[in-house]
C-alpha positions in Angstrom: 14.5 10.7 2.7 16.0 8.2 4.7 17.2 4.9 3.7 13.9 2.8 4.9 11.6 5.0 3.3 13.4 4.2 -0.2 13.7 0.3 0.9 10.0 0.3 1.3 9.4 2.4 -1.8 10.9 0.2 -3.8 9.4 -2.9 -2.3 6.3 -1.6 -2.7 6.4 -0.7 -6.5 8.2 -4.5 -6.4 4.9 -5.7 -4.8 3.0 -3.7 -7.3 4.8 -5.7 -10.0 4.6 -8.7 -8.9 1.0 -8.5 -8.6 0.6 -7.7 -12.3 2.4 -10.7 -13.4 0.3 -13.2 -11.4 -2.9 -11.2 -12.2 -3.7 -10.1 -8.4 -4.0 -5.9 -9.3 -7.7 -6.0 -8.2 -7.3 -7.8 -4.8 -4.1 -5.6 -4.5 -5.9 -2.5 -4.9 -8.8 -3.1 -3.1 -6.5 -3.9 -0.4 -4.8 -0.4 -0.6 -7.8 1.5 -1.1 -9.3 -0.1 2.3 -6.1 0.4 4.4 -5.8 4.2 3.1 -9.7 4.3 4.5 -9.2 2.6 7.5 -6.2 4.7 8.7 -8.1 8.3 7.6 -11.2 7.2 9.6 -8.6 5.8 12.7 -6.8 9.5 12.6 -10.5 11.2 13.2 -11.6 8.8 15.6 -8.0 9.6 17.7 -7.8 13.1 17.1 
């Protein structure tokens, strides 16, 4: 893996814990879950 896939691992798991400490994990989530949908449904439309 390259270098910016690790920066943005890391940042995300950052993110991840930053969210639990201000008590955000269910906005967070619900973000991710819709993105992850979003870009599945964009890859069938474009295919």
């Amino acid at each position: 893996m390259g270098l910016k896939s690790n920066i943005y691992k890391i940042l995300r798991i950052w993110n991840d814990v930053d969210a639990v400490k201000k008590g955000r994990v269910g906005k967070r989530v619900g973000r991710r879950v819709a993105g992850k949908t979003t870009g599945k449904a964009l890859r069938k439309l474009f295919k």
